[in-house]
LUMMAR-489646 format. One record per residue: residue number from 1; x, y, z of N, C-alpha, C, CB in turn. Coordinates in nm, 3 decimals, always signed. Glycine has a CB too. Layout:
NODE_num_n_u_n_v_n_w_ca_u_ca_v_ca_w_c_u_c_v_c_w_cb_u_cb_v_cb_w
NODE_NUM_X_Y_Z_X_Y_Z_X_Y_Z_X_Y_Z
...
REM end
This chain:
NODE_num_n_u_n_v_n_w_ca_u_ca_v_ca_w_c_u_c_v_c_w_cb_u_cb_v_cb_w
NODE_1_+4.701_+3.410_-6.295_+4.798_+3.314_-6.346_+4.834_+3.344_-6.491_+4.742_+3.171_-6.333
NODE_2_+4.737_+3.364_-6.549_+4.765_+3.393_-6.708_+4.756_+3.527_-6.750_+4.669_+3.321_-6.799
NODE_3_+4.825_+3.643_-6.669_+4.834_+3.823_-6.638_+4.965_+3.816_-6.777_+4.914_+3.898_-6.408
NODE_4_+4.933_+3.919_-6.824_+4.958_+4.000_-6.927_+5.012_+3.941_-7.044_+5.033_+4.094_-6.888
NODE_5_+5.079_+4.018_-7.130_+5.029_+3.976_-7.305_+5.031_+3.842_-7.334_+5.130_+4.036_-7.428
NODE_6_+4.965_+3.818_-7.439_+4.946_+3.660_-7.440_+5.019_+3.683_-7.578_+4.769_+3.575_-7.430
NODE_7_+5.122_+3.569_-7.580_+5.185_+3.547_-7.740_+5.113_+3.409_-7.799_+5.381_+3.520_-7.739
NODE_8_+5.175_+3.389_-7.922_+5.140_+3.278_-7.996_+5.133_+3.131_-7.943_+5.221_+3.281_-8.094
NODE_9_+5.219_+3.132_-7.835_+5.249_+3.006_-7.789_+5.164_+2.990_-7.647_+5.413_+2.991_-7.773
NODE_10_+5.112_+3.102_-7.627_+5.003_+3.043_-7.501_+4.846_+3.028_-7.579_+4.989_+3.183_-7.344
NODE_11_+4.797_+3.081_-7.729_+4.689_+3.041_-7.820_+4.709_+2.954_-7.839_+4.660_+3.088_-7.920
NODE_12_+4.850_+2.858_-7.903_+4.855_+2.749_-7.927_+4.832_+2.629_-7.824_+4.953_+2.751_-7.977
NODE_13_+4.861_+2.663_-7.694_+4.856_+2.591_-7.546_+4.718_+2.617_-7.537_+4.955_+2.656_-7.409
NODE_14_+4.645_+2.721_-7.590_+4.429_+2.719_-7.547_+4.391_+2.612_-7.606_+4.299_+2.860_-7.624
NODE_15_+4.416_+2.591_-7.738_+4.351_+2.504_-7.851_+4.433_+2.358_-7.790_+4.396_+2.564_-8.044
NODE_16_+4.510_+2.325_-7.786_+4.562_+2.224_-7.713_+4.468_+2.207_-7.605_+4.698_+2.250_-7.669
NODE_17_+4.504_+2.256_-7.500_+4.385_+2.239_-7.437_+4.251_+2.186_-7.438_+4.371_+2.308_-7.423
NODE_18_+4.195_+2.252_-7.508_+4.047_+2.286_-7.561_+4.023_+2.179_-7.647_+4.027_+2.429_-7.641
NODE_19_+4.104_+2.071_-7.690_+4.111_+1.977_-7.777_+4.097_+1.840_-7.694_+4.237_+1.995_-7.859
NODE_20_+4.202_+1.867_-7.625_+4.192_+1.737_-7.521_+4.065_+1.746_-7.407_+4.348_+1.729_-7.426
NODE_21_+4.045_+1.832_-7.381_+3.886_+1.833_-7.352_+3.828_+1.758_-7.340_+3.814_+1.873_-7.412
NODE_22_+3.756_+1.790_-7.474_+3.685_+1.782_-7.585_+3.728_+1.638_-7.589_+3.715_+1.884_-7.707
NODE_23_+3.874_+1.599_-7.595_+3.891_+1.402_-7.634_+3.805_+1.383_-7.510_+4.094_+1.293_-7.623
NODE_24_+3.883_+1.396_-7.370_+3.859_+1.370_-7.235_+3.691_+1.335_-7.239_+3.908_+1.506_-7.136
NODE_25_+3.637_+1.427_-7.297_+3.468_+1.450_-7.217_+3.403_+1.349_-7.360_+3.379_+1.688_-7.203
NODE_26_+3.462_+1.309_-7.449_+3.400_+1.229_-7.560_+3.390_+1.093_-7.526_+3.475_+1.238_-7.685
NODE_27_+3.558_+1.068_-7.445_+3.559_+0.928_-7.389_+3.465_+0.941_-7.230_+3.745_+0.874_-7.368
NODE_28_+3.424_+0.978_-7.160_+3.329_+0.997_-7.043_+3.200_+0.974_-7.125_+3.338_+1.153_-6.958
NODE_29_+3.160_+1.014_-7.228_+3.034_+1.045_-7.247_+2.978_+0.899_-7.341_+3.027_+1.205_-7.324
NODE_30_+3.113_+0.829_-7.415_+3.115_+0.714_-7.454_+3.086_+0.625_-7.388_+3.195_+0.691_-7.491
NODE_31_+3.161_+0.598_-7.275_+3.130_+0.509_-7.133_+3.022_+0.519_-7.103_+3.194_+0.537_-7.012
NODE_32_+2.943_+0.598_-7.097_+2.811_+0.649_-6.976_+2.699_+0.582_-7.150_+2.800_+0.927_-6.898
NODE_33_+2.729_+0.609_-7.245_+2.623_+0.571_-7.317_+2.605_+0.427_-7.325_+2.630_+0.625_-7.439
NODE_34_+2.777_+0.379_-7.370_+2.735_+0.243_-7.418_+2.746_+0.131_-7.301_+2.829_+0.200_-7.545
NODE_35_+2.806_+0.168_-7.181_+2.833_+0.081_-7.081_+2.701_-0.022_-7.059_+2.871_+0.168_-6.953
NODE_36_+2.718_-0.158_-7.092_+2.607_-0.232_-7.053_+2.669_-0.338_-6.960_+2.527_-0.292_-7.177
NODE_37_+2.563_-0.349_-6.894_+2.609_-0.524_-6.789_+2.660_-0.631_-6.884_+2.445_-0.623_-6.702
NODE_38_+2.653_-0.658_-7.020_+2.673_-0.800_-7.066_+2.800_-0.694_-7.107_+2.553_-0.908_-7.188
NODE_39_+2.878_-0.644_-7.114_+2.990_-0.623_-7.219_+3.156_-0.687_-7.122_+2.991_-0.412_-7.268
NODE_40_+3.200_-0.709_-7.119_+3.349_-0.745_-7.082_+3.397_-0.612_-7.042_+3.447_-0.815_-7.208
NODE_41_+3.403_-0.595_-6.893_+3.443_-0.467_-6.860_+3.625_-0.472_-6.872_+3.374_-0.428_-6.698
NODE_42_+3.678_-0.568_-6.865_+3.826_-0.571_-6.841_+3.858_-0.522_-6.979_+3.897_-0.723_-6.795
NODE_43_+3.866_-0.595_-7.089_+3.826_-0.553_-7.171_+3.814_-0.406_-7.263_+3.762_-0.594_-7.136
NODE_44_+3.714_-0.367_-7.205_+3.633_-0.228_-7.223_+3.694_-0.174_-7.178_+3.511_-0.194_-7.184
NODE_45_+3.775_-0.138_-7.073_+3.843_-0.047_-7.010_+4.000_-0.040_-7.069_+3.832_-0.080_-6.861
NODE_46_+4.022_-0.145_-7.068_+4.171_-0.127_-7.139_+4.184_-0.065_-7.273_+4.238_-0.261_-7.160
NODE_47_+4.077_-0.046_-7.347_+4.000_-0.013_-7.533_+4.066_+0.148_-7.479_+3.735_-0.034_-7.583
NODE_48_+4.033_+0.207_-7.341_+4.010_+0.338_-7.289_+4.156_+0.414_-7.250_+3.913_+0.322_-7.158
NODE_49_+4.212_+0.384_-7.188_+4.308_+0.386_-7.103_+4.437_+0.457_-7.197_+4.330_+0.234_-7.042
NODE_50_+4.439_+0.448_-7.326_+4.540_+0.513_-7.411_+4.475_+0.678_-7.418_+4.553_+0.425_-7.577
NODE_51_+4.342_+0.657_-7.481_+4.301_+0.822_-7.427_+4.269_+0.888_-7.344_+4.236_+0.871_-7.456
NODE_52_+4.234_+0.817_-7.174_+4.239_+0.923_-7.108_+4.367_+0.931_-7.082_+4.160_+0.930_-7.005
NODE_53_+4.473_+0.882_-7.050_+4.638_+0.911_-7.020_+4.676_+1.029_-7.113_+4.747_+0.768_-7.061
NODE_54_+4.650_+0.977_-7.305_+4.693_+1.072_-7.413_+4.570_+1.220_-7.342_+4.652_+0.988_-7.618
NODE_55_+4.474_+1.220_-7.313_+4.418_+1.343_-7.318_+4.470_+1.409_-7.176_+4.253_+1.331_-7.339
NODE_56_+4.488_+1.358_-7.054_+4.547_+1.400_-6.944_+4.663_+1.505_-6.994_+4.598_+1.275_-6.862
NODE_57_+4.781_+1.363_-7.075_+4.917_+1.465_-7.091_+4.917_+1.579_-7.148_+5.019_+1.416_-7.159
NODE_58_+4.831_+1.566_-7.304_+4.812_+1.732_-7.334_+4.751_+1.816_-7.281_+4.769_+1.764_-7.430
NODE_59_+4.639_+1.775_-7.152_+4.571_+1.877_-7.105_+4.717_+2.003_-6.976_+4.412_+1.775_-7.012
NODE_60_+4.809_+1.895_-6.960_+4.935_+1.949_-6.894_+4.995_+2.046_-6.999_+5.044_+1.826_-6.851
NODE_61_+5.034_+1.962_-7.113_+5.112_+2.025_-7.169_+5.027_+2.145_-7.256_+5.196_+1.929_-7.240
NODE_62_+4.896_+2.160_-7.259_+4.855_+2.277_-7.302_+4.848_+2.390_-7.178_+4.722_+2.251_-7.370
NODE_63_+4.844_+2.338_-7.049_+4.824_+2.421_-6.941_+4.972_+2.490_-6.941_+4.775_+2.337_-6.799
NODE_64_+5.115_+2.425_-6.962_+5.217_+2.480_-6.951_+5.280_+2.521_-7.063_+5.279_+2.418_-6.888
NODE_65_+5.211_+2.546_-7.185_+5.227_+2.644_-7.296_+5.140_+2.790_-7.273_+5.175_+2.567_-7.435
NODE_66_+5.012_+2.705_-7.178_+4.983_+2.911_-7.136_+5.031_+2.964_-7.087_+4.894_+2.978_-7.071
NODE_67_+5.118_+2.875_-6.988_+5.193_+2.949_-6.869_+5.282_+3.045_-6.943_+5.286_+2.847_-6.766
NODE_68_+5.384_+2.957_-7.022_+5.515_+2.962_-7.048_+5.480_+3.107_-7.139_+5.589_+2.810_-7.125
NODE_69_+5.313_+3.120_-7.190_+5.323_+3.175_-7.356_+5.277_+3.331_-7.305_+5.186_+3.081_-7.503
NODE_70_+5.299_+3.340_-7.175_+5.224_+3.513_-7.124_+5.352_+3.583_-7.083_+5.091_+3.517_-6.959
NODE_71_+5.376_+3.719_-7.136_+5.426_+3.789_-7.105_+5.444_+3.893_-6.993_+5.418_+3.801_-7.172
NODE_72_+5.512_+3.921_-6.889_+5.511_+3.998_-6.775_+5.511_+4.124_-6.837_+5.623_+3.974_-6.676
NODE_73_+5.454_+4.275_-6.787_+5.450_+4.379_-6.839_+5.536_+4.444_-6.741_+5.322_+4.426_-6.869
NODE_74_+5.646_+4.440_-6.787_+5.752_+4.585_-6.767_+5.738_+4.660_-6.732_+5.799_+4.649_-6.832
NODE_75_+5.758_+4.701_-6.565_+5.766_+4.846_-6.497_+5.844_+4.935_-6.515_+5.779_+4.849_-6.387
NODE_76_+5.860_+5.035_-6.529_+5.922_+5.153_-6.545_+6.053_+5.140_-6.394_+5.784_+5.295_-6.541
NODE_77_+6.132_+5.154_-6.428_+6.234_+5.181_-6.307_+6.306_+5.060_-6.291_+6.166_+5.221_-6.164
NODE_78_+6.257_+4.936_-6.285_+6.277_+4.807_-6.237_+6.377_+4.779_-6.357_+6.135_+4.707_-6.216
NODE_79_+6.415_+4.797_-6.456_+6.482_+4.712_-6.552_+6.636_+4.784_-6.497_+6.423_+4.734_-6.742
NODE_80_+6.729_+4.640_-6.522_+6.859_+4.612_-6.466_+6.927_+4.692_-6.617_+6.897_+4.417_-6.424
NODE_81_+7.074_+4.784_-6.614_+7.133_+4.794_-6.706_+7.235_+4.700_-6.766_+7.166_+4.885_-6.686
REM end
């Protein structure tokens, strides 16, 4: 999927990526620590819901800056005049 040269704009789409992650797995790991029976789950969940959506969309939009950011390598013969 991500075959040959990589330009600036598919590094910039890794770290994107690699960022929202990183949000994604901070808010999972938040939940799992502090989740207690007395807390107001309705509440608690709605506190959530802006970052996993915000970390979802950039995890797209970093996936379709790698796409977009790789270069096809040019066969010999194949190019149109």
């Amino acid at each position: 999927m991500f075959e040959g040269e990589k330009t600036i704009v598919f590094w910039l789409g890794l770290i994107i990526l690699g960022l929202a992650s990183v949000a994604l797995f901070s808010v999972l790991w938040f939940t799992i620590l502090t989740a207690q029976p007395y807390v107001n789950t309705d509440y608690y969940w709605r506190l959530l819901v802006p970052p996993v959506v915000a970390g979802i969309v950039f995890i797209l939009i970093g996936l379709y800056m790698m796409k977009s950011g790789t270069r096809k390598k040019e066969e010999k013969g194949t190019q149109l005049l």
